[in-house]
KOLLOVEX-724882 format. One record per atom (N, C-alpha, C): residue in one letter; x, y negated, z negated. Coordinates in steps of 0.2 Angstrom, whole numbers, padded with zeros to 4 digits, always signed. Example, Ala and Ser with C-alpha at 12.3 -4.5 7.8 and 13.67 -1.06 7.14 Angstrom:
A+0066+0028-0039A+0062+0022-0039A+0066+0016-0039S+0064+0011-0035S+0068+0005-0036S+0064+0000-0039
//
This chain:
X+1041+0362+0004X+1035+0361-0001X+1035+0367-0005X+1034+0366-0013X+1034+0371-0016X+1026+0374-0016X+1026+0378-0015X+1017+0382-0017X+1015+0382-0023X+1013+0384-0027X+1008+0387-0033X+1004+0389-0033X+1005+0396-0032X+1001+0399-0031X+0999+0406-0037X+0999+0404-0041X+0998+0407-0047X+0992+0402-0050X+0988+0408-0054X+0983+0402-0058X+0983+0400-0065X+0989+0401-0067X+0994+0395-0073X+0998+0393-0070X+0994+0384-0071X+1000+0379-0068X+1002+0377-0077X+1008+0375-0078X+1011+0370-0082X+1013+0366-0083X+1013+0361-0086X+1016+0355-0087X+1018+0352-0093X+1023+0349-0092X+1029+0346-0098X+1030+0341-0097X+1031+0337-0102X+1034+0326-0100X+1036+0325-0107X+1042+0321-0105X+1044+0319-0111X+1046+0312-0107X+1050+0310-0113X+1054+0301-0112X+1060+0303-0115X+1066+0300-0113X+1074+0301-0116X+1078+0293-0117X+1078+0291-0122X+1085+0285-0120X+1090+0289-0120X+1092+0287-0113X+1100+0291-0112X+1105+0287-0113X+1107+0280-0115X+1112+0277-0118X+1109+0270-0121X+1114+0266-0126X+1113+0261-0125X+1120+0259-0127X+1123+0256-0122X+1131+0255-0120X+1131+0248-0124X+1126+0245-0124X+1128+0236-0125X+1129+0237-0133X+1128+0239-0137X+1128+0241-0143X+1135+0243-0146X+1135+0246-0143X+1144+0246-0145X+1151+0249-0138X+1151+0242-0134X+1155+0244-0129X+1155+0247-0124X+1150+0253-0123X+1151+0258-0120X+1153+0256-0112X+1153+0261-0109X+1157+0261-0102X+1152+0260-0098X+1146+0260-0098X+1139+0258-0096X+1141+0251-0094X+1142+0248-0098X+1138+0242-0103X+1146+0235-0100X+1154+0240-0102X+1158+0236-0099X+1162+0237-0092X+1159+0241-0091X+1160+0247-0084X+1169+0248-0081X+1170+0253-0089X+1176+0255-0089X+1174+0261-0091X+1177+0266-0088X+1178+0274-0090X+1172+0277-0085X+1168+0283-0088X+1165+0286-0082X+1159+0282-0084X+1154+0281-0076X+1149+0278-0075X+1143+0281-0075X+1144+0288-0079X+1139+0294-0077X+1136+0296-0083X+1130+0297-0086X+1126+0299-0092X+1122+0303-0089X+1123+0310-0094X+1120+0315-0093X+1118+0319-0098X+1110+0319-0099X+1106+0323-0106X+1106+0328-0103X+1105+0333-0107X+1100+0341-0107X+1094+0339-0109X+1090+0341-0105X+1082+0341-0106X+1081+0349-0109X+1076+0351-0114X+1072+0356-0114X+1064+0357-0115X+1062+0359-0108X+1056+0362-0109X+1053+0363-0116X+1047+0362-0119X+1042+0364-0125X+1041+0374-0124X+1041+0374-0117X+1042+0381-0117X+1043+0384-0109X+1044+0391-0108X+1048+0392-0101X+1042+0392-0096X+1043+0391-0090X+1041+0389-0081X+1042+0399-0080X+1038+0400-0077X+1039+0407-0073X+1045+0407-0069X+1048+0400-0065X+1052+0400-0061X+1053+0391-0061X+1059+0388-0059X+1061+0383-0058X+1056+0379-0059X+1052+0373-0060X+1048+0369-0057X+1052+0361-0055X+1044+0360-0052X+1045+0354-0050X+1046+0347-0054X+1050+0342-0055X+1053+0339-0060X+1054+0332-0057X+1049+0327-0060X+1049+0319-0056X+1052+0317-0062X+1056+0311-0061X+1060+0309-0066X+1058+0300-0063X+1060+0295-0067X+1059+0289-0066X+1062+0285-0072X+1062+0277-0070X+1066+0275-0076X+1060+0270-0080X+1058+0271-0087X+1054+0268-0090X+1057+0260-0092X+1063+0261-0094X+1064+0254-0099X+1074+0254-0096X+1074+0248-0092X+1080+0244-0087X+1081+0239-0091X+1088+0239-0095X+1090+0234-0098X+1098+0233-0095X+1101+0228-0091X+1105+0226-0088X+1106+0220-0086X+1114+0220-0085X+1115+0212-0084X+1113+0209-0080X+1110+0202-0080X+1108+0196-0074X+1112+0196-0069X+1118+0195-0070X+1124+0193-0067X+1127+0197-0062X+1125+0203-0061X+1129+0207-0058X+1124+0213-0055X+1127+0214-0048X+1122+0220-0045X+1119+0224-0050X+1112+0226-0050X+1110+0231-0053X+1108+0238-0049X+1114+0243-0048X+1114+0249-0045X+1111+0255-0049X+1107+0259-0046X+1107+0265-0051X+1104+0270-0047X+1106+0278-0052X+1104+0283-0048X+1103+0286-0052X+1096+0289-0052X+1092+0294-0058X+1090+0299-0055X+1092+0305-0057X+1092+0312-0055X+1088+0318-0058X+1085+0323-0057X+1082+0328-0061X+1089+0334-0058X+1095+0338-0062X+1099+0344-0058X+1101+0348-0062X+1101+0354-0060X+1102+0361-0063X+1095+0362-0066X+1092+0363-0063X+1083+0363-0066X+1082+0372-0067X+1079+0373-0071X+1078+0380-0071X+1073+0380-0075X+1070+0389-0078X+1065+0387-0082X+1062+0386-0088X+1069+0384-0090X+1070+0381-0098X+1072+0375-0099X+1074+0371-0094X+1075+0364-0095X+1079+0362-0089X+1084+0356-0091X+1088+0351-0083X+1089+0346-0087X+1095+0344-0080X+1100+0339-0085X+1097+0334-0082X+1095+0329-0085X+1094+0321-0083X+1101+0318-0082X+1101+0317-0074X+1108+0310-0074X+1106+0305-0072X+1112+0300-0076X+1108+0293-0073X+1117+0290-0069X+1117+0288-0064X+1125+0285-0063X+1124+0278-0059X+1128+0276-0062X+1127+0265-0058X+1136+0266-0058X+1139+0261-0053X+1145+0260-0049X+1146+0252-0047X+1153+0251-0046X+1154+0242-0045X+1154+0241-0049X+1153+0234-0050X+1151+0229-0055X+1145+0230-0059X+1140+0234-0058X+1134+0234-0062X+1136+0235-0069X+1131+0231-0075X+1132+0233-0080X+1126+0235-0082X+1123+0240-0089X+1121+0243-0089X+1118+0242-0096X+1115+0237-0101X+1115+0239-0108X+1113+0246-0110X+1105+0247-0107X+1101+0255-0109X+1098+0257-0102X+1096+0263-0102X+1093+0265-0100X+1086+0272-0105X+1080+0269-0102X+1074+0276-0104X+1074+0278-0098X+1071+0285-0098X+1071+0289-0091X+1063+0293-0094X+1058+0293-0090X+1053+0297-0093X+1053+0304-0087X+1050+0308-0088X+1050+0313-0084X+1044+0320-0084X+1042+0322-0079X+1038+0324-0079X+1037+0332-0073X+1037+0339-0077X+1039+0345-0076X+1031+0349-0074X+1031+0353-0066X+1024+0357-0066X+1029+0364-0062X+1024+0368-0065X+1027+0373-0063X+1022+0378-0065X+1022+0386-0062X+1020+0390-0066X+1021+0392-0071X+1016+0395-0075X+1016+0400-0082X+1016+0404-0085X+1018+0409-0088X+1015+0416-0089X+1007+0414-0093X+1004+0417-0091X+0995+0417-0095X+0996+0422-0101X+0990+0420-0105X+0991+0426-0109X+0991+0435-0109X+0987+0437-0103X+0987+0441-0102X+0993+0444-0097X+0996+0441-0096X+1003+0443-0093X+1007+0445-0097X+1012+0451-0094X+1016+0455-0095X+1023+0453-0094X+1029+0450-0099X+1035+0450-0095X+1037+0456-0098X+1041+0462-0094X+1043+0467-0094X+1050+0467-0092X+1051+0463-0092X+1061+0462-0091X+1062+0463-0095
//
């Protein structure tokens, strides 16, 4: 469990299309080449230290016909941002994916000193 225990909490949310394969061939979409899409996310501004980062998929466009596998990740998280992955395998195919996501963590207040 992370604590917080500081009394500036923060929070950040955005939303990302991280591909849309069906559009032009992608590897998504004909599931050839790698299976993996990967953004950089950044922060509006920096966390005191890592936070905590929910991620989920808003908008799922995919074939009928074929399993629909997926795996959406928040990784390398730190206090300026994280890479959103999304990876699907097999037969799945993949037109788009949206990812929205949503970042709490501490913050430096105004009164606070950063002296590094």
């Amino acid at each position: 469990m992370k604590r917080l225990t500081h009394h500036q909490i923060g929070a950040d949310q955005g939303s990302v299309l991280m591909f849309s394969d069906f559009a032009d061939n992608g590897p998504m979409w004909t599931g050839d080449g790698p299976r993996e899409k990967r953004v950089a996310v950044s922060f509006a501004g920096a966390f005191r230290a890592p936070p905590m980062v929910h991620v989920g998929i808003s908008m799922w466009d995919t074939d009928g016909q074929t399993n629909q596998r997926a795996d959406l990740r928040a990784e390398e998280v730190t206090e300026t941002g994280f890479d959103l992955v999304f990876r699907t395998w097999g037969d799945s195919r993949i037109a788009r994916i949206r990812a929205d996501w949503i970042a709490f963590g501490t913050v430096l207040g105004e009164d606070d000193w950063d002296v590094d």
